[in-house]
C-alpha positions in Angstrom: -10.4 10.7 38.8 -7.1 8.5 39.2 -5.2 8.0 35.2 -6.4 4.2 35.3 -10.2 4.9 35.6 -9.5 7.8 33.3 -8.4 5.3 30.9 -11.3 2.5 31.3 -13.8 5.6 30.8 -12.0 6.4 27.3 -12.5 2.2 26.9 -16.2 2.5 27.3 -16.1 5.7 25.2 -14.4 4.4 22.3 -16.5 1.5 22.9 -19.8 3.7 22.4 -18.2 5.4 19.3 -17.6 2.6 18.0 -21.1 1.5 18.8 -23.1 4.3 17.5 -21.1 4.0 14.0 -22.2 0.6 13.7 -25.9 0.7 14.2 -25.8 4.6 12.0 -23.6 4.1 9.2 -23.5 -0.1 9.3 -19.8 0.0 9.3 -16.7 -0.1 11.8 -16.1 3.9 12.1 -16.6 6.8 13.8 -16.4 10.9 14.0 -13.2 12.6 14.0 -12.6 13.1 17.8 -9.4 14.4 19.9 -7.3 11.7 21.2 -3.9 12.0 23.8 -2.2 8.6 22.7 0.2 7.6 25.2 2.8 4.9 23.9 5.4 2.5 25.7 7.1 2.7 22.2 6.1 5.1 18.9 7.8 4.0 15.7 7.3 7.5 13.9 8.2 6.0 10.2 11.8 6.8 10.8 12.8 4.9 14.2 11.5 3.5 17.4 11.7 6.8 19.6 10.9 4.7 23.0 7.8 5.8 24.8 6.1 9.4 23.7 3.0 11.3 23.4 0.6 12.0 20.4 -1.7 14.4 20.4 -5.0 14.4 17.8 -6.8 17.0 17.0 -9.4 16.4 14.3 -8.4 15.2 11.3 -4.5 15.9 12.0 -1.8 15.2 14.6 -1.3 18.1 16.2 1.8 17.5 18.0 4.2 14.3 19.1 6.8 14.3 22.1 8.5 12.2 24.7 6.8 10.4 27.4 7.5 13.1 30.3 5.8 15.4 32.6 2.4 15.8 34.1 -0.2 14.9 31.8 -2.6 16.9 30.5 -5.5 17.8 32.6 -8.8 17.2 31.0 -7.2 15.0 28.2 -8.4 11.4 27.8 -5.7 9.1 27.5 -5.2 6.1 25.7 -2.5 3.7 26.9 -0.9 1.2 24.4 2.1 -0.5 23.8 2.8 0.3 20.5 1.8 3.1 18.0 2.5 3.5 14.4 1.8 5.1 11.2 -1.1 4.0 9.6 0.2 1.0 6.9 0.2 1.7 3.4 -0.1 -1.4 0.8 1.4 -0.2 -2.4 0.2 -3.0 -4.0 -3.4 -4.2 -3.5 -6.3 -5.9 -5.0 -8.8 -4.5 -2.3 -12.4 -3.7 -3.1 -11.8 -4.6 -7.1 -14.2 -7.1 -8.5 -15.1 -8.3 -12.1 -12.8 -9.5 -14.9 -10.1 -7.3 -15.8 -10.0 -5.2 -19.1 -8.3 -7.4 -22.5 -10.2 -5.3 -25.4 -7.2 -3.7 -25.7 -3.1 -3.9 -24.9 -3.0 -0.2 -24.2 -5.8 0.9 -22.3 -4.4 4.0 -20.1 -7.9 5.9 -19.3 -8.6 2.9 -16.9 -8.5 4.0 -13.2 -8.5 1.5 -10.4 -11.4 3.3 -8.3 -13.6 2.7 -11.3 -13.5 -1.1 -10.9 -14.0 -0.9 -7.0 -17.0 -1.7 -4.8 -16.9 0.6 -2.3 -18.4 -1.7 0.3 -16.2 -4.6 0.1 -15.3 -6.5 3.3 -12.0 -6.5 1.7 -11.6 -2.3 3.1 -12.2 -3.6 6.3 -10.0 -6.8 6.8 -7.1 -4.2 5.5 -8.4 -2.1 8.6 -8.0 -5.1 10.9 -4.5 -5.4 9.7 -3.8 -1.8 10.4 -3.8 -0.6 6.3 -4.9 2.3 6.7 -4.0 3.3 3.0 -4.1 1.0 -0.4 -2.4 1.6 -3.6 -4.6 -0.4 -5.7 -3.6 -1.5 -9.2 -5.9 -1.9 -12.3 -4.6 -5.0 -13.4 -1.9 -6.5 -15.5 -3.5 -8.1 -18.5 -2.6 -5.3 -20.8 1.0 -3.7 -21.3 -0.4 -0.3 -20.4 -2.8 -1.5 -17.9 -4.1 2.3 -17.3 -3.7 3.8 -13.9 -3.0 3.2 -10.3 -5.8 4.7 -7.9 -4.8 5.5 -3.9 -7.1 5.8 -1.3 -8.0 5.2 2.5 -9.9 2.4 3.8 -12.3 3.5 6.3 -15.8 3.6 5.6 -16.8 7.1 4.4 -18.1 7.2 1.1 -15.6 6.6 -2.1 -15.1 10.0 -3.2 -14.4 11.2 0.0 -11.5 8.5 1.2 -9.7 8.4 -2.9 -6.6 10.4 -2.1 -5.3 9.9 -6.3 -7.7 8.3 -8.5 -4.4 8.4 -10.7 -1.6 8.2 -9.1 0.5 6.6 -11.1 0.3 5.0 -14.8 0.6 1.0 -15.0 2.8 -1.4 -17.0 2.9 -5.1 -17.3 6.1 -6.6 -18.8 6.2 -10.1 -19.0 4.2 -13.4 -18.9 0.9 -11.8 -17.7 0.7 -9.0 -20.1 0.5 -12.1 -23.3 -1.4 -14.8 -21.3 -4.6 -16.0 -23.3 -2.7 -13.9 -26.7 -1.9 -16.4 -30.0 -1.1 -15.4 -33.3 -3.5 -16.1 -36.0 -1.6 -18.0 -38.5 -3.2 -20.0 -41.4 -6.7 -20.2 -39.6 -9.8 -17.3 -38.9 -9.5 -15.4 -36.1 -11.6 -17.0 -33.1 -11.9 -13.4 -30.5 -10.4 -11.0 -28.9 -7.2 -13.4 -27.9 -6.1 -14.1 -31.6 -3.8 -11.4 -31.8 -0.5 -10.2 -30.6 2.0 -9.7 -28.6 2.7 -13.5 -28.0 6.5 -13.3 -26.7 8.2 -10.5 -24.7 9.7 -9.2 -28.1 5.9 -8.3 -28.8 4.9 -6.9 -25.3 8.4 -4.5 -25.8 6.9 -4.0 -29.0 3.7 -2.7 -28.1 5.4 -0.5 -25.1 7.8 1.4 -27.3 4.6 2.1 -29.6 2.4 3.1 -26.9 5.7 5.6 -24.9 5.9 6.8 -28.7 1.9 7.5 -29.4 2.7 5.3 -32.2 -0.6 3.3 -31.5 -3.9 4.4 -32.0 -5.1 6.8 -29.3 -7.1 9.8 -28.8 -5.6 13.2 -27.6 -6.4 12.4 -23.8 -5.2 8.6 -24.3 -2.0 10.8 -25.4 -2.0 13.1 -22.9 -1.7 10.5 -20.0 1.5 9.1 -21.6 3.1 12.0 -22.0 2.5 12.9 -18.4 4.3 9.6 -17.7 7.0 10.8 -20.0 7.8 13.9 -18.2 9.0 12.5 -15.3 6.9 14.2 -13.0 4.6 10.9 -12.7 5.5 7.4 -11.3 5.2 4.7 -13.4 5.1 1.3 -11.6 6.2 -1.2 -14.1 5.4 -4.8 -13.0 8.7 -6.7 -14.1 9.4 -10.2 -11.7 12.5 -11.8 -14.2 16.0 -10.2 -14.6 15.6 -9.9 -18.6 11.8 -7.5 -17.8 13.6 -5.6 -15.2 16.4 -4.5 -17.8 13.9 -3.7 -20.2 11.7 -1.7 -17.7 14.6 -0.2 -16.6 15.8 0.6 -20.4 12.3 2.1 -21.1 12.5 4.3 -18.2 16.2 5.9 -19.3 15.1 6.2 -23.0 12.0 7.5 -22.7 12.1 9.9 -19.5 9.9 7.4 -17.3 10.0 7.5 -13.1 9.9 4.3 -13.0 8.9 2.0 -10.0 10.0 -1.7 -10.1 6.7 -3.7 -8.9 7.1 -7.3 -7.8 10.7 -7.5 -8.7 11.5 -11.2 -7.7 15.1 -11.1 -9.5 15.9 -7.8 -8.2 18.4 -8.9 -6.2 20.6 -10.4 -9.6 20.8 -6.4 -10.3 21.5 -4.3 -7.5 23.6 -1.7 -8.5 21.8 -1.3 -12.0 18.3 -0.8 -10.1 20.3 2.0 -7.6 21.9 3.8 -10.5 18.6 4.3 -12.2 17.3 5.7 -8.8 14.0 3.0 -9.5 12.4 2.1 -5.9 11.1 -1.4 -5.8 7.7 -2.6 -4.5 8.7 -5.9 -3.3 5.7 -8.7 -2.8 4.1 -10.8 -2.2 6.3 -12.7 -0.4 6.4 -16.9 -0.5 7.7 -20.0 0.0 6.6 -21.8 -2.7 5.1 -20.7 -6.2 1.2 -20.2 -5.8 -0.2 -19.3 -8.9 1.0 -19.8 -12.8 2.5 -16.4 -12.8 5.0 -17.4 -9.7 5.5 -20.9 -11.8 6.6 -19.0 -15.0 8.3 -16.1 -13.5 9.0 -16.2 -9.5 10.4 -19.6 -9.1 13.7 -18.3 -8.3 12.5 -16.1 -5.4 14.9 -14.7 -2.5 13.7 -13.5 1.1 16.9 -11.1 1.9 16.2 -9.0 -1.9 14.7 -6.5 0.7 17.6 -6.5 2.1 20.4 -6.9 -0.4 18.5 -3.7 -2.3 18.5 -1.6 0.9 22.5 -2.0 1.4 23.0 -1.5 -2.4 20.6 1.9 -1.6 18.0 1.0 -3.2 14.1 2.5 -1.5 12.3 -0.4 -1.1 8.3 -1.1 0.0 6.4 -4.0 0.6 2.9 -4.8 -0.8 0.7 -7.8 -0.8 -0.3 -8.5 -3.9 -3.9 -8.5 -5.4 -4.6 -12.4 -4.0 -2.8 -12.0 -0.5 -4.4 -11.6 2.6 -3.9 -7.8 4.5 -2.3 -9.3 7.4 0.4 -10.7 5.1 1.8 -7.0 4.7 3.4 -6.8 8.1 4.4 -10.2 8.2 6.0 -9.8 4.9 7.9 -7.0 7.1 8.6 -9.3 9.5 10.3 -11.8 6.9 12.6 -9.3 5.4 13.5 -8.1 9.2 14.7 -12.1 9.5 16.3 -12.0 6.1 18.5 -9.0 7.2 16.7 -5.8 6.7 17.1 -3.5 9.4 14.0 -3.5 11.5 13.5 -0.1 11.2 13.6 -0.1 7.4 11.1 -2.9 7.5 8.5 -0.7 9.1 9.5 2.0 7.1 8.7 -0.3 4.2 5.1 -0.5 5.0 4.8 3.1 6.1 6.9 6.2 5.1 8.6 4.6 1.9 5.0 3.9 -0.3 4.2 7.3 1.3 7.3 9.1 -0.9 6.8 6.7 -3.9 3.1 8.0 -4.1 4.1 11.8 -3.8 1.8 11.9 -0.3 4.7 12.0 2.1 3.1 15.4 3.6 0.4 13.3 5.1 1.2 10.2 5.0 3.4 7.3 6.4 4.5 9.2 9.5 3.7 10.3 13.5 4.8 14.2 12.6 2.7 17.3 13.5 0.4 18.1 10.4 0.1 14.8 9.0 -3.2 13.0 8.7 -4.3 11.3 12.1 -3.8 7.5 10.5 -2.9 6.1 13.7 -2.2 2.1 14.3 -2.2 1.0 18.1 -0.6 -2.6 19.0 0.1 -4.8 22.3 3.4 -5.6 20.8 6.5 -4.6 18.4 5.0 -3.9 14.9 6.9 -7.1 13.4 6.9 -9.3 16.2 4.8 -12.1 14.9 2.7 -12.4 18.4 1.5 -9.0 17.9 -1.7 -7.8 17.4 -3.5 -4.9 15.9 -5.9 -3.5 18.7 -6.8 0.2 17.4 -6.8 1.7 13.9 -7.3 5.9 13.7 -7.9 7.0 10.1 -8.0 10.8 10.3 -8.8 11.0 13.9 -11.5 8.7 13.2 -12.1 5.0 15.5 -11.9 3.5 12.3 -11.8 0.3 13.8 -11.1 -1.3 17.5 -10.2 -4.8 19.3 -12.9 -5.6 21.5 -10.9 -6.0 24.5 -10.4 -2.5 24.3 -14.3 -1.4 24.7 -15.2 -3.1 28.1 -17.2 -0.4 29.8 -15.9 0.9 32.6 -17.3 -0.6 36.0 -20.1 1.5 38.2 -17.6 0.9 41.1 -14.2 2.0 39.9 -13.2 5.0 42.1 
């Protein structure tokens, strides 16, 4: 059998996977299977290393290499133009539904994966856009919001695709974190919204009290800050105008935080102040125009080269959506920050192997390595070429999800 039908058979194979998953399990995946990827160009999280090899075994990529040699007999092989590490959205609203949680301003017990449905068509437009991971947030209507949850997108059941139900604690500074609030002065008390804090003085307020168990919590409540406190846990601190970021920043030196900037629209007015603090930024969404009263109040004075102006000044920096962004927005986003002067291979690296460190999973995530998890993402062009599309999406060596141009059967007649 010549490599080309070889190829058309693993077509109508991945075709029949594909197939199989959808009538069994209802959704777009499949059993871990072995895969020899064979790429024009691999981008391994790092660089573009020009055309290579990936071998999947199982769950894990066993080994990567350049294109050269005889291939291996008995191997199917899988021609594409591009192949990448699966994408990681460090910021995403995916699968979360209901109202978000205002009883309280400091509510850190609250995981993300507790507010998710599981079967969500939102997991499966994020595997279309070849997300193979989500950081997903649980909301910024509190100052301490509770805790960020991480897991993979495929299908399998919830338990078994949450990488971190807590992987990191959340705080709101700013306009979000008071919306609804108002101080009850000279009149009764109306619900939950007559109280405080009103003004950022009040949100700092309740953050010191909260980072200093100086508000009411039980011993577990406690526990969780002090974990943040040690240092050994991120804490993304959402923080769009210059005066939050100097307080997040401030919060983080005085009280032992790791902190992680989230949103960041005025990052770029402090540069050296974010690098000397050693803070990565989450950067996104990314627009034109104000969208939503947040963006009104507090990202009107957004900048498309902060991606870039951060990375020269050394600062990490990741892109994520946003909780009311569509998933292909992440690699356009990419794409936008390339053309605003961030080096192309940092832009991929800002929607693969930087959320990867920031979460603490860089051992399995956001790179083509031997020993890290098969999340795979196979495309008929350059990853931020804004023609190109997604056509194949491995999640631990699974057919997650597949173009249909890419499951014709093979024809009777092919020699």
């Amino acid at each position: 059998m010549t490599n080309s039908s070889r190829r058309r058979c693993v077509a109508s194979r991945l075709g029949r996977l594909a197939l199989t998953a959808l009538l069994v399990l209802g959704a777009t995946t499949a059993l871990a299977d072995d895969w020899l990827i064979r790429a024009a160009h691999w981008h391994d999280g790092e660089q573009d290393r020009g055309a290579g090899r990936l071998k999947v075994e199982g769950s894990r990529i066993a080994w990567v290499g350049p294109d050269s040699g005889p291939l291996p007999s008995g191997d199917d092989v899988l021609d594409v133009a591009w192949a990448i590490p699966g994408l990681i959205d460090l910021r995403s609203g995916a699968g979360r539904r209901g109202p978000q949680e205002e009883a309280s301003e400091v509510t850190p017990l609250v995981q993300s994966v507790d507010l998710l449905d599981p079967t969500s068509p939102d997991f499966e437009r994020c595997l279309r856009a070849g997300i193979t991971t989500v950081a997903v947030e649980p909301g910024n209507r509190a100052v301490v919001g509770g805790q960020v949850s991480v897991l993979k997108t495929d299908a399998r059941p919830l338990d078994q695709r949450t990488l971190n139900p807590g992987a990191a604690l959340w705080v709101t500074l700013g306009w979000e974190s008071v919306i609804g609030n108002y101080a009850p002065r000279n009149f009764m008390p109306l619900g939950l919204h007559a109280r405080r804090p009103t003004t950022r003085m009040g949100v700092a307020s309740t953050l010191r009290r909260a980072l200093e168990l100086a508000e009411p919590m039980s011993s577990t409540e406690q526990a969780v800050i002090g974990r943040a406190r040690s240092g050994r846990w991120p804490t993304f601190m959402q923080a769009r105008k210059e005066v939050d970021i100097r307080t997040a920043l401030g919060f983080a030196a005085s009280h032992g935080l790791r902190p992680v900037l989230v949103e960041a629209t005025e990052a770029y007015r402090h540069v050296e102040l974010i690098a000397e603090a050693g803070a990565p930024v989450v950067l996104g969404p990314f627009y034109g125009q104000p969208r939503i009263g947040a963006e009104f109040w507090e990202g009107d004075d957004h900048r498309l080269a902060t991606a870039s102006l951060l990375a020269e000044g050394g600062v990490p920096v990741a892109i994520g959506t946003g909780r009311l962004t569509d998933p292909d927005d992440l690699r356009t986003a990419a794409s936008l920050a390339a053309r605003h002067g961030l080096d192309d291979d940092l832009a991929v690296a800002a929607i693969t192997r930087v959320p990867a460190e920031i979460l603490g999973l860089s051992h399995r995530l956001g790179q083509l390595r031997a020993g890290s998890d098969a999340d795979v993402v196979l495309l008929d062009g350059p990853p931020l070429s804004p023609g190109s599309r997604v056509v194949g999406v491995l999640v631990e060596g699974r057919l997650a999800w597949s173009a249909p141009s890419l499951l014709a059967p093979a024809s009777e007649s092919t020699p």
